[in-house]
C-alpha beads as a LAMMPS data file, in Angstrom:
LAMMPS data file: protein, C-alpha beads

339 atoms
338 bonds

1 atom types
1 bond types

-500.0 500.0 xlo xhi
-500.0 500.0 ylo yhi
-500.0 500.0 zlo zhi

Masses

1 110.0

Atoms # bond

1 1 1 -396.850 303.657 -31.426
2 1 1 -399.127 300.629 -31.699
3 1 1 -398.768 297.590 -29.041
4 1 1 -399.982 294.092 -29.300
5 1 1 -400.681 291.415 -27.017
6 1 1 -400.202 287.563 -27.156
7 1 1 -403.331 287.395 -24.849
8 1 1 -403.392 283.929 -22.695
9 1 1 -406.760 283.475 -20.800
10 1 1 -407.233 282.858 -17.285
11 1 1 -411.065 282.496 -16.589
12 1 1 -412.354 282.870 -13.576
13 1 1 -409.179 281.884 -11.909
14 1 1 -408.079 283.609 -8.610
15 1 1 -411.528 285.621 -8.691
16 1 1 -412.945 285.444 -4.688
17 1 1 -416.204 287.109 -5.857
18 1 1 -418.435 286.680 -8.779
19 1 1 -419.506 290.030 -9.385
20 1 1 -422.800 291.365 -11.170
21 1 1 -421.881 291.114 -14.611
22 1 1 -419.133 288.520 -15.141
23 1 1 -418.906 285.072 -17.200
24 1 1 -415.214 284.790 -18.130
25 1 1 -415.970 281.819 -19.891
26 1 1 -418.236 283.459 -22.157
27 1 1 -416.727 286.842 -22.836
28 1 1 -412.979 284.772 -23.209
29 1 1 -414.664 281.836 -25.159
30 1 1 -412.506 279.614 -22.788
31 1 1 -413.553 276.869 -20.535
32 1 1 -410.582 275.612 -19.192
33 1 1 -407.501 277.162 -17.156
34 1 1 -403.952 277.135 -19.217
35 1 1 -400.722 275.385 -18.193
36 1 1 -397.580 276.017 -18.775
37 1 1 -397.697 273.547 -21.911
38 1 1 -400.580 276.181 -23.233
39 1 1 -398.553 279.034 -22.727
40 1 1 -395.628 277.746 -24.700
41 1 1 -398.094 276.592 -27.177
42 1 1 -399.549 280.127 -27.782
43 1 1 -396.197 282.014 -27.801
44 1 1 -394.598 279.547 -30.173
45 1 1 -397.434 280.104 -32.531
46 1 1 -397.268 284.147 -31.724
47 1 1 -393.835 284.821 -32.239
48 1 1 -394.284 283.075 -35.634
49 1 1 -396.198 285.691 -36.906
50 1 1 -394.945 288.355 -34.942
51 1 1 -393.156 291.331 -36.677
52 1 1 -391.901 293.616 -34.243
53 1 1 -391.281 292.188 -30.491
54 1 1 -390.064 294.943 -28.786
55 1 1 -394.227 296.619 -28.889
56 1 1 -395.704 293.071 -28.152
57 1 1 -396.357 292.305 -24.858
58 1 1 -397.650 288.471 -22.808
59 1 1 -400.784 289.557 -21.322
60 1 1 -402.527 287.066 -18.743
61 1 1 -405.905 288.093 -19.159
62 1 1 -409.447 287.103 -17.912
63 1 1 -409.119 286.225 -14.084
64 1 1 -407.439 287.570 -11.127
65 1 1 -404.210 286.613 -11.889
66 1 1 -402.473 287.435 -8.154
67 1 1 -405.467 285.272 -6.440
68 1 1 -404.502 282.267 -8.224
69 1 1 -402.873 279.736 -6.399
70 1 1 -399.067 280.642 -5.953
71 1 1 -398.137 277.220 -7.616
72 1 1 -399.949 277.509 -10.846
73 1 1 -399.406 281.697 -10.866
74 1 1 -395.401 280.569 -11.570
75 1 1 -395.844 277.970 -13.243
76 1 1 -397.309 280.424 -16.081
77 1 1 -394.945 283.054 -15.466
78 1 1 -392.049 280.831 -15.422
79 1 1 -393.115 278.961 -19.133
80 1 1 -393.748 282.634 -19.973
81 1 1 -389.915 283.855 -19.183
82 1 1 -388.417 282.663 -22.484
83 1 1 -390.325 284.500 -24.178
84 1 1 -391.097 287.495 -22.074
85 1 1 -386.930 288.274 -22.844
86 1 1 -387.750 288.391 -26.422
87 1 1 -390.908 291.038 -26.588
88 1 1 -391.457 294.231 -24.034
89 1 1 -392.521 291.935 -20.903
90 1 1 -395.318 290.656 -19.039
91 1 1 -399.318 292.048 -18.580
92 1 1 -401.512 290.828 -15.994
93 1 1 -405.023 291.936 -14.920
94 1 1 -406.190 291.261 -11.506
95 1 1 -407.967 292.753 -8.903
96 1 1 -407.094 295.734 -6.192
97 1 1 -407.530 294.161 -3.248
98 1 1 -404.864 291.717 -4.526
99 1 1 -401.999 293.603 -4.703
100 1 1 -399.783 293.883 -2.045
101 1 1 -395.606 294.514 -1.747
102 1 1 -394.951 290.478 -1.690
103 1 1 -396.776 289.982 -4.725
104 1 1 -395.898 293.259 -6.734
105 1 1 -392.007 291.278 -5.969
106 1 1 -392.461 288.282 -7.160
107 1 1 -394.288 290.198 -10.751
108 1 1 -390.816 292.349 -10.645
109 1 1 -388.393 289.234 -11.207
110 1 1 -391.030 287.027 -13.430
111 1 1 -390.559 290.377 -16.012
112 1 1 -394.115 291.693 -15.215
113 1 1 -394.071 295.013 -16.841
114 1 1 -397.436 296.456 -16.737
115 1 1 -400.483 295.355 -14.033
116 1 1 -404.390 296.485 -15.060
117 1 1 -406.627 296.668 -11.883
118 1 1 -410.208 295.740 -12.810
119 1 1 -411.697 298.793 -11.164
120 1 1 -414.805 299.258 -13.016
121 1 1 -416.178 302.043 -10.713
122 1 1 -414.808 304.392 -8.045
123 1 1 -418.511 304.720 -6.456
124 1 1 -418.517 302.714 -3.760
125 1 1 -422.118 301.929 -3.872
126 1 1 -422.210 301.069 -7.456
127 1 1 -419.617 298.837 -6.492
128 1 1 -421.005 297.152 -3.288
129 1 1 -424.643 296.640 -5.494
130 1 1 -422.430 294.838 -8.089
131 1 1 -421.185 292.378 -5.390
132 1 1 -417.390 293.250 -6.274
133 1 1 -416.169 293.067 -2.630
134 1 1 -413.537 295.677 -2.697
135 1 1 -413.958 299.671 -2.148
136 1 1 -412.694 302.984 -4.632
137 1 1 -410.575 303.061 -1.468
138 1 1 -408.822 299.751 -2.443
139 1 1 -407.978 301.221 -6.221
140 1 1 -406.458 303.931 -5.352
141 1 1 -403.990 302.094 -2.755
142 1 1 -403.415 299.537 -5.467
143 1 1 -402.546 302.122 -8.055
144 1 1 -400.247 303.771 -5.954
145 1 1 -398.532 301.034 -5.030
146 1 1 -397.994 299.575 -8.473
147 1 1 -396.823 303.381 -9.718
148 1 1 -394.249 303.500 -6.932
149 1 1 -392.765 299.930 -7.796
150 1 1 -392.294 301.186 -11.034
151 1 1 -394.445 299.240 -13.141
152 1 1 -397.104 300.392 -16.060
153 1 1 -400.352 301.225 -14.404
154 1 1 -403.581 300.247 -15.985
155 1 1 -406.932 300.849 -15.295
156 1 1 -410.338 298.998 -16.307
157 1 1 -413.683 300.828 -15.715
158 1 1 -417.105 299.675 -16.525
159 1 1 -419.888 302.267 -17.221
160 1 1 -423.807 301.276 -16.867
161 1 1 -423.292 299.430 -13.964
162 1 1 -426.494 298.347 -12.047
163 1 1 -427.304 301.474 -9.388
164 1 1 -425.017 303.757 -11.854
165 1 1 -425.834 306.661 -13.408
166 1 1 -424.965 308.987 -15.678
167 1 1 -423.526 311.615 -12.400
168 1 1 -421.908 308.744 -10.586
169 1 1 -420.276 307.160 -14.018
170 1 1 -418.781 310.604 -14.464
171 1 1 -417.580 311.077 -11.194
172 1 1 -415.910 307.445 -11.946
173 1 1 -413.971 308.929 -14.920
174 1 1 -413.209 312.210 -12.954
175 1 1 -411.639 310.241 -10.525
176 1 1 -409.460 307.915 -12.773
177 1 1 -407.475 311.038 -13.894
178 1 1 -406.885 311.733 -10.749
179 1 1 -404.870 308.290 -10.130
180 1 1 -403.190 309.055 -13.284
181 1 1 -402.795 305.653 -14.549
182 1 1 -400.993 305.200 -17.932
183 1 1 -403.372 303.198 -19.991
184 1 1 -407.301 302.870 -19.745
185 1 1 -409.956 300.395 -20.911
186 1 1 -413.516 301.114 -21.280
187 1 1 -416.385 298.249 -21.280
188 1 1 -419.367 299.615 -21.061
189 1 1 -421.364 296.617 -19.462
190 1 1 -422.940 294.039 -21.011
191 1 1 -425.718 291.923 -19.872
192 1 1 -425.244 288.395 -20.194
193 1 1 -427.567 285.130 -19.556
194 1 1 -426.906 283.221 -16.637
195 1 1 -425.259 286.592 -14.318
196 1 1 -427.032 288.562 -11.738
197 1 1 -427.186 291.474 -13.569
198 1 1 -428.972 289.248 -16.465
199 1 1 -431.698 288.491 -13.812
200 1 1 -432.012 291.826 -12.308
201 1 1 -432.602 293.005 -16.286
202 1 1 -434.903 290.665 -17.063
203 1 1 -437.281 291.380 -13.852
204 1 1 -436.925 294.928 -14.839
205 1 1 -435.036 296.108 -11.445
206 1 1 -432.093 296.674 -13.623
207 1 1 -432.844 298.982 -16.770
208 1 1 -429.556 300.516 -18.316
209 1 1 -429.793 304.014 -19.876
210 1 1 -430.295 304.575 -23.985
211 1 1 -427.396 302.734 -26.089
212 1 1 -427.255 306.253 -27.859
213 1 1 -426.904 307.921 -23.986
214 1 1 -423.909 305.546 -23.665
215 1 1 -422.055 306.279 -27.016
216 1 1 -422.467 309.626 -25.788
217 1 1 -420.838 309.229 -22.026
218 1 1 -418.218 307.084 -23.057
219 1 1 -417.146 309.573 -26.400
220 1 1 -416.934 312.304 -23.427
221 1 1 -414.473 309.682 -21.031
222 1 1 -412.247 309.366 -23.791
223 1 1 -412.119 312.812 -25.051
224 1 1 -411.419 313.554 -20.875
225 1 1 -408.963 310.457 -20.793
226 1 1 -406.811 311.707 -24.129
227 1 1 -406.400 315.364 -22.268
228 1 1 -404.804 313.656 -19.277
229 1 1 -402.626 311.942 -21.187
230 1 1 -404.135 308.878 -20.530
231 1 1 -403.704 306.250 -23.012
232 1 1 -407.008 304.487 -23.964
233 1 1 -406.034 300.758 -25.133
234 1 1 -409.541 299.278 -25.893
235 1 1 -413.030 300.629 -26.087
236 1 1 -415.978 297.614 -25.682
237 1 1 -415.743 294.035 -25.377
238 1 1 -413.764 292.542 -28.083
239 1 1 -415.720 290.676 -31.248
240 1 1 -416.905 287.399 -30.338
241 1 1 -419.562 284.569 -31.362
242 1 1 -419.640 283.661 -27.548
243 1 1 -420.512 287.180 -26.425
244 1 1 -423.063 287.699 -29.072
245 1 1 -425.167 284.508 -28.150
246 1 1 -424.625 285.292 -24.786
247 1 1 -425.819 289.231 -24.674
248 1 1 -429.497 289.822 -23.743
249 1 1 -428.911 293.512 -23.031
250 1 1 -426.294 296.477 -22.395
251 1 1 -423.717 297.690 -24.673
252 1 1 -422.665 295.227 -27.089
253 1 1 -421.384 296.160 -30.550
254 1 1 -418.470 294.873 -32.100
255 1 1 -417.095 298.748 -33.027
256 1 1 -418.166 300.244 -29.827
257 1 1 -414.877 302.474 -30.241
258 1 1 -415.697 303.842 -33.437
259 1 1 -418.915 304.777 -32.864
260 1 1 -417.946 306.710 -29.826
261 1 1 -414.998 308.243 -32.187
262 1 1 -417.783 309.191 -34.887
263 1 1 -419.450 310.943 -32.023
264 1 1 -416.845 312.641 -31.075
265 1 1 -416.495 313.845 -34.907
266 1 1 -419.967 315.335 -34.892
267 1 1 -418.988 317.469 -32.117
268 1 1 -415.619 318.800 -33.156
269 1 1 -417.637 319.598 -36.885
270 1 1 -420.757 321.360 -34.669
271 1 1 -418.261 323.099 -32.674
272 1 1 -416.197 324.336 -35.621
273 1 1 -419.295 325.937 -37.476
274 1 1 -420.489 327.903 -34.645
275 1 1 -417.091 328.977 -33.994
276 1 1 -416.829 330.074 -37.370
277 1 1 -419.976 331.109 -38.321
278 1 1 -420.614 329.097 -41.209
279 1 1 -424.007 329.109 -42.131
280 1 1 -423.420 327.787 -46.318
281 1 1 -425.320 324.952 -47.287
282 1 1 -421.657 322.633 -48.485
283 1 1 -419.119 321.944 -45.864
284 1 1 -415.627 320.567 -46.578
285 1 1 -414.572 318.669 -42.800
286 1 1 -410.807 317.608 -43.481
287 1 1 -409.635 315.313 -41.327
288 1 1 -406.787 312.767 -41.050
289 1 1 -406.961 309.681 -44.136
290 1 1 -407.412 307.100 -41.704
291 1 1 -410.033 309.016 -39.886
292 1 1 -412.378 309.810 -42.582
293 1 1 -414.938 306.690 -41.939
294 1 1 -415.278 307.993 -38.395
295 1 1 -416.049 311.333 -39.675
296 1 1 -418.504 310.674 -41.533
297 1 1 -419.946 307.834 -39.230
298 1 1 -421.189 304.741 -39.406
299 1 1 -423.697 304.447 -42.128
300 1 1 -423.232 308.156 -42.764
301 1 1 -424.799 308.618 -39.781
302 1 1 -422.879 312.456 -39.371
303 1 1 -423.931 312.684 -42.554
304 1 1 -427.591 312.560 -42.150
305 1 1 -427.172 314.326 -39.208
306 1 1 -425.835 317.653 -40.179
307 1 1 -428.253 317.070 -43.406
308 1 1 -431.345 316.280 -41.369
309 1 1 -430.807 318.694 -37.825
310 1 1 -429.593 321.782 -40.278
311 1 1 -429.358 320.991 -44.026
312 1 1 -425.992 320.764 -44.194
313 1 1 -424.178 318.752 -46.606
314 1 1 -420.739 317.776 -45.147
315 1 1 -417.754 316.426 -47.947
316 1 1 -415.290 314.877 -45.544
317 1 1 -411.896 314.818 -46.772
318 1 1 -408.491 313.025 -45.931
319 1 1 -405.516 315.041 -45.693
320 1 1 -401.952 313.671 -44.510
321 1 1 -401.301 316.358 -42.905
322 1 1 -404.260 316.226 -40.198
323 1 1 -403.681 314.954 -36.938
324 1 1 -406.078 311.904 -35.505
325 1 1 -409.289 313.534 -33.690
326 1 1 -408.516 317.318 -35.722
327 1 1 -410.767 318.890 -37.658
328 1 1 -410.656 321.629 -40.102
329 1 1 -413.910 322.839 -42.008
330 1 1 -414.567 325.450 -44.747
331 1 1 -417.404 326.508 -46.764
332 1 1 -418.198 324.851 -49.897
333 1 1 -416.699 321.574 -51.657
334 1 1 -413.337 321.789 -52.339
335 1 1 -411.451 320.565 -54.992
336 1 1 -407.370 321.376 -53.429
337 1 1 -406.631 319.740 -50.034
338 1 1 -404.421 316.133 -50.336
339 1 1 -406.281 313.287 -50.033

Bonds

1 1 1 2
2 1 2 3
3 1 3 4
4 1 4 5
5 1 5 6
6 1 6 7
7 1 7 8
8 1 8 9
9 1 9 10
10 1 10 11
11 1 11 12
12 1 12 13
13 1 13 14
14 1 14 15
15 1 15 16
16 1 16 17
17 1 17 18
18 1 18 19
19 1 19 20
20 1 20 21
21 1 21 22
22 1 22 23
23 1 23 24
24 1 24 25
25 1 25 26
26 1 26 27
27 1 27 28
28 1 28 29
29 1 29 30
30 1 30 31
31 1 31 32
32 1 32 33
33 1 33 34
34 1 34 35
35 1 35 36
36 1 36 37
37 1 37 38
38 1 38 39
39 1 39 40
40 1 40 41
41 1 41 42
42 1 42 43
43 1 43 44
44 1 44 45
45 1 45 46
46 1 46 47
47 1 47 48
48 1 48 49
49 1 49 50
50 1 50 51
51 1 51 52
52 1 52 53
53 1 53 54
54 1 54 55
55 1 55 56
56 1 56 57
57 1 57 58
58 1 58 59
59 1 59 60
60 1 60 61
61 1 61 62
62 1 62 63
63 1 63 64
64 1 64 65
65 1 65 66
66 1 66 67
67 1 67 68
68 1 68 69
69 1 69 70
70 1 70 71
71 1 71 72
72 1 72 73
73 1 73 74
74 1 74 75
75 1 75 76
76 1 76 77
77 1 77 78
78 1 78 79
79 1 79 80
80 1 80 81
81 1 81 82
82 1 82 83
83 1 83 84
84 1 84 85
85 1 85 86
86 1 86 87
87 1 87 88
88 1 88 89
89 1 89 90
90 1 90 91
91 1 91 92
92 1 92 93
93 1 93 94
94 1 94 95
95 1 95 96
96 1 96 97
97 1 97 98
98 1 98 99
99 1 99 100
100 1 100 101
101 1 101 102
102 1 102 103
103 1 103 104
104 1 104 105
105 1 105 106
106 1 106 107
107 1 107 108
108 1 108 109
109 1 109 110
110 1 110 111
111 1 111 112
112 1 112 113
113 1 113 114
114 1 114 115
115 1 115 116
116 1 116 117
117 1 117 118
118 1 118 119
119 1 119 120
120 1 120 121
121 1 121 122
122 1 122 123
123 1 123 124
124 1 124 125
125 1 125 126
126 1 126 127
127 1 127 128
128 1 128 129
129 1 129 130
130 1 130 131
131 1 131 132
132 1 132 133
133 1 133 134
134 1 134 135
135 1 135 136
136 1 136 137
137 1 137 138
138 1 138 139
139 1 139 140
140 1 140 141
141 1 141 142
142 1 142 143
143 1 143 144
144 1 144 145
145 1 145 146
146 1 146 147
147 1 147 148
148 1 148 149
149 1 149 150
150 1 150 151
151 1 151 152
152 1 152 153
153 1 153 154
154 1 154 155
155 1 155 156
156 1 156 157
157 1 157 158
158 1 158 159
159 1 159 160
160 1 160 161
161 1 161 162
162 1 162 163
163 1 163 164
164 1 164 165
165 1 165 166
166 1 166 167
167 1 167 168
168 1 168 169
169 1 169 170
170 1 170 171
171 1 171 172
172 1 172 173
173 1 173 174
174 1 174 175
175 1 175 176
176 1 176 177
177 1 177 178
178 1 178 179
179 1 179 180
180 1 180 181
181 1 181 182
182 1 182 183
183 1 183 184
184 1 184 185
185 1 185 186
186 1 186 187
187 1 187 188
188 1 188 189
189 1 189 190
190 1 190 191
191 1 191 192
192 1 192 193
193 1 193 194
194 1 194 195
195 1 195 196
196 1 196 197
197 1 197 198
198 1 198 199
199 1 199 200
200 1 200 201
201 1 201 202
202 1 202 203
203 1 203 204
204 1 204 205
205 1 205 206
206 1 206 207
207 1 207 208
208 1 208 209
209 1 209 210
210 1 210 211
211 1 211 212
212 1 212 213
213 1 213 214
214 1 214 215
215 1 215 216
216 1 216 217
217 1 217 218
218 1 218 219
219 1 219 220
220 1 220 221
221 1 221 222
222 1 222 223
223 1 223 224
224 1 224 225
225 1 225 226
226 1 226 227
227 1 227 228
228 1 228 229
229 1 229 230
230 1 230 231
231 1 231 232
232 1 232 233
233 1 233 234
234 1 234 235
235 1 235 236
236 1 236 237
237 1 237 238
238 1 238 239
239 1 239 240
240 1 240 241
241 1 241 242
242 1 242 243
243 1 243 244
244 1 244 245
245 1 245 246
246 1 246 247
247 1 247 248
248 1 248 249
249 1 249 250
250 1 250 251
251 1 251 252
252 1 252 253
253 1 253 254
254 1 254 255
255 1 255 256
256 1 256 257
257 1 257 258
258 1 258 259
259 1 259 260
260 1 260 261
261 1 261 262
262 1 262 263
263 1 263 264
264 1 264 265
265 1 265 266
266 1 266 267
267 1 267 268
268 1 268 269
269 1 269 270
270 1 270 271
271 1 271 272
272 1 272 273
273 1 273 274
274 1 274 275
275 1 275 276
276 1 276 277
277 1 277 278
278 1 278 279
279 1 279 280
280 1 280 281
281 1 281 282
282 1 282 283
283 1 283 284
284 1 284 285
285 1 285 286
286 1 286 287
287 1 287 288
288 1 288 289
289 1 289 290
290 1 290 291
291 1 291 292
292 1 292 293
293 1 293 294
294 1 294 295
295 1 295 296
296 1 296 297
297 1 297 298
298 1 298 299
299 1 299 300
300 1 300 301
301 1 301 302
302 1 302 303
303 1 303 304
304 1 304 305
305 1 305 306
306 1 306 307
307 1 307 308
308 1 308 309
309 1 309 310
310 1 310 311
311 1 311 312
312 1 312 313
313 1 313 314
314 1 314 315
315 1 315 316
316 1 316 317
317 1 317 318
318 1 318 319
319 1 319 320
320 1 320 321
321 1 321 322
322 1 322 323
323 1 323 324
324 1 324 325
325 1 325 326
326 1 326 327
327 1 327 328
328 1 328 329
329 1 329 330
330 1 330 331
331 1 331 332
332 1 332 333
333 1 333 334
334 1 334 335
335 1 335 336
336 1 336 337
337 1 337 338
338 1 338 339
């Protein structure tokens, strides 16, 4: 089932600290902090377009939307209520140490339905050298709380982090199935001018792993995420002008998510021909239709590199009947399988 958003932007808003890596103005490409006017402004123009309510959702985004000040917190959630009957509900993003049985209350009767926490590590180190001023502790109370009140649990984590690596980042993952939470997004971080993290990069204190290293780690996190059942909603930080000026380093690329998918791909195809003993020079990888440009990677990169590591020469094939993420291989090019 696909979801959508009608995503409303709170920069900076409610946020106590200013950690590392953030500028919500650049990464949202907004300046300013919505009223209630804005809010019916933006659904009126959604729901226009909208096809299907009942899998659209209001997401306050951006911020720490239970740090805002109480008045202008309702005032959004109450222009939000007309329309909040009409789709699935209400997601906000905020922070763990602001979540507490008052709050998670007032959410319940403004039609909050699902709360993110912007964890972005579970290593408390990682996240003291970040300057994020709450603990892995904090999450984990915060999660459980929002689980028991019966709302949608999400969970933002940030790999690359400054004083990270690749041990601690998986620990981080490890310990995110272990809260369970329903949906997951992945940023890998990116550097931008005018942050902390942009200084400690460019006095070389801070130097982030390989962008190949990263496609790597973060193909592995979802592949871990998917067998927990864990639903991953977004992969990198979404398209835009503002982010690309703004990025002097990190992980950047506006189809972060498919290039951790193609990796993926490669893996499942090495995996199947050593399971199967297939030494032939043709390879026919089926795989679902819309899957096929992940299989064979961006600029045939999976391509090359079956045809460059082993001289192999892979014919990737859609086939309706394929799953997303399966893969079936068989010697030769073939001719039969539905495309």
């Amino acid at each position: 089932m696909k979801y959508s958003n009608i995503a409303i932007f709170v920069p900076h808003a409610g946020c106590p600290y200013r950690c590392s890596f953030c500028d919500q103005h650049t990464i949202t490409g907004m300046q300013t902090i919505p009223r209630a006017a804005d809010v019916t402004r933006i659904c009126e123009e959604a729901f226009s377009r909208i096809r299907d309510p009942g899998q659209t959702e209001i997401a306050f985004f951006g911020g720490s939307f239970t740090a805002v000040p109480r008045g202008l917190m309702t005032e959004l959630l109450d222009a939000a209520q007309p329309y909040a009957e009409r789709c699935r509900g209400i997601r906000i993003s905020t922070r763990p140490d602001c979540i507490d049985g008052e709050i998670l209350s007032v959410l319940r009767r403004s039609r909050v339905t699902s709360i993110e926490l912007g964890a972005q590590s579970l290593d408390d180190a990682v996240l003291a050298a970040n300057d994020r001023g709450h603990t892995a502790a904090d999450v984990i109370r915060a999660s459980d709380m929002i689980r028991q009140a019966g709302f949608e649990l999400g969970l933002q984590v940030m790999p690359g982090l400054y004083k990270a690596d690749p041990a601690s980042d998986r620990r981080t993952a490890e310990a995110v199935c272990g809260i369970r939470p329903d949906t997951v997004r992945i940023y890998p971080v990116v550097i931008l001018q005018g942050t902390r993290l942009g200084e400690l990069y460019c006095s070389g204190e801070y130097q982030p792993a390989p962008f190949p290293e990263m496609v790597q780690l973060v193909a592995e996190w979802m592949e871990l995420y998917r067998a927990n059942g864990i639903r991953i909603i977004k992969v990198g930080l979404h398209a835009s002008e503002f982010v690309q000026e703004q990025a002097i380093g990190g992980y950047y690329h506006p189809a972060f998510r498919e290039l951790c998918e193609s990796y993926g791909y490669r893996c499942r195809i090495g995996a199947e021909l050593d399971r199967l003993g297939i030494a032939d020079r043709e390879i026919t990888v089926r795989v679902h239709p819309g899957c096929v440009s992940k299989a064979v990677g961006q600029k045939k990169a999976n391509i090359r590199y079956f045809q460059e590591n082993f001289g192999v020469t892979l014919h990737v094939c859609g086939d309706a009947h394929m799953l997303p993420m399966q893969v079936e291989i068989a010697a030769g090019e073939q001719k039969n399988w539905q495309t």
